[in-house]
C-alpha positions as CSV (number, residue, x, y, z in Angstrom):
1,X,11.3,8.0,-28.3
2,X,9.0,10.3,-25.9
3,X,5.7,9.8,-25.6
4,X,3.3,12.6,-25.7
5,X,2.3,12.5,-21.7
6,X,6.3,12.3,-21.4
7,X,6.3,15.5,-24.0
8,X,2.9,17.3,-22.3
9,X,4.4,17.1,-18.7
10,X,7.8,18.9,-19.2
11,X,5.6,21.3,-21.3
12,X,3.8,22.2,-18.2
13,X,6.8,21.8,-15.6
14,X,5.0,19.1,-14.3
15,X,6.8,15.9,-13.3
16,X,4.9,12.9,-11.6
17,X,6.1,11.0,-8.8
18,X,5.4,8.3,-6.4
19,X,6.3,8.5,-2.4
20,X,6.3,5.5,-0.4
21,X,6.2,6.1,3.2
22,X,7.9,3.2,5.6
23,X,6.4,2.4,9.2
24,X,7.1,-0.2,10.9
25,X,4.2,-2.2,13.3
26,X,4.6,-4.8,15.9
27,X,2.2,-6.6,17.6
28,X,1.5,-8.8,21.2
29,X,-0.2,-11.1,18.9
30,X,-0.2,-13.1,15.5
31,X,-3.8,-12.8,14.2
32,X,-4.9,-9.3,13.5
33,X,-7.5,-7.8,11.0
34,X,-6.4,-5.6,8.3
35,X,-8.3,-2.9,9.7
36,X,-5.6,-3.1,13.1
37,X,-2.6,-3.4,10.8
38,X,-3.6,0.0,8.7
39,X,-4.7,1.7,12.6
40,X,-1.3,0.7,13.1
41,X,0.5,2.5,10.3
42,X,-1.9,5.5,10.5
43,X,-3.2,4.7,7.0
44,X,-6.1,7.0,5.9
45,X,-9.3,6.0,5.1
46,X,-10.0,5.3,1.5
47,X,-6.2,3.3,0.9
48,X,-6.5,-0.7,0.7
49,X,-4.2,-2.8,2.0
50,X,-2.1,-5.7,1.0
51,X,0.4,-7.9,1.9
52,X,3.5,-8.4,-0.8
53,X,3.3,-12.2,-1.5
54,X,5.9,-14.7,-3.9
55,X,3.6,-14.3,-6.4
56,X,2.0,-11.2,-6.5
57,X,0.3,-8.8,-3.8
58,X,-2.3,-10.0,-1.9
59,X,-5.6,-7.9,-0.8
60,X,-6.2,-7.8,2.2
61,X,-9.9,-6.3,3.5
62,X,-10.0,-4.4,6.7
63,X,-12.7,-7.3,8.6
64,X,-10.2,-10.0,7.0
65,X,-8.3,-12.0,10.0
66,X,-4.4,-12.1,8.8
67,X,-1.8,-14.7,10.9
68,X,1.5,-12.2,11.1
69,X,4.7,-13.6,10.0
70,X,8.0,-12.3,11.2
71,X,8.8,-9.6,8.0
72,X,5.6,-9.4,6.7
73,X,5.5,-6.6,4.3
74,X,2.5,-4.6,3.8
75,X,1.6,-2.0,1.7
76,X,-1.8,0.5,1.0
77,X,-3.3,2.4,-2.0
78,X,-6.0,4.5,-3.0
79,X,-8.9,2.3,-3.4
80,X,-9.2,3.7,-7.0
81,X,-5.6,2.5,-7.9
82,X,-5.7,-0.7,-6.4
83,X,-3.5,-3.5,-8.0
């Protein structure tokens, strides 16, 4: 069964997606701030950061000092639809 956002959408021709853009960062160093890593990936300002973790995402601030690991995944989002 629809629901009625599913129903309202196709009524207006509307469809809502999500785009996730990929860059990839290296660095000279291990410990950066969350502010360098999101310079790094041209993020704009308003989007917070956070690092995919084993158990869930973790948030990292912009002033926060982060120690790199080799395949560190990180990913941003409008401070308004933050996890």
């Amino acid at each position: 069964m629809q629901s009625h956002t599913e129903d309202t959408e196709r009524e207006n021709g509307r469809v809502r997606i999500t785009v996730m853009v990929q860059s990839h960062s290296s660095f000279d160093t291990r410990l950066v701030t969350g502010r360098e890593i999101k310079e790094s990936a041209t993020v704009p300002a308003g989007y917070a950061l956070y690092r995919k973790a084993g158990g869930g995402n973790e948030p990292v601030p912009d002033d926060a000092l982060v120690e790199l690991r080799n395949g560190d995944h990180f990913f941003a989002r409008l401070r308004s639809n933050a996890p």
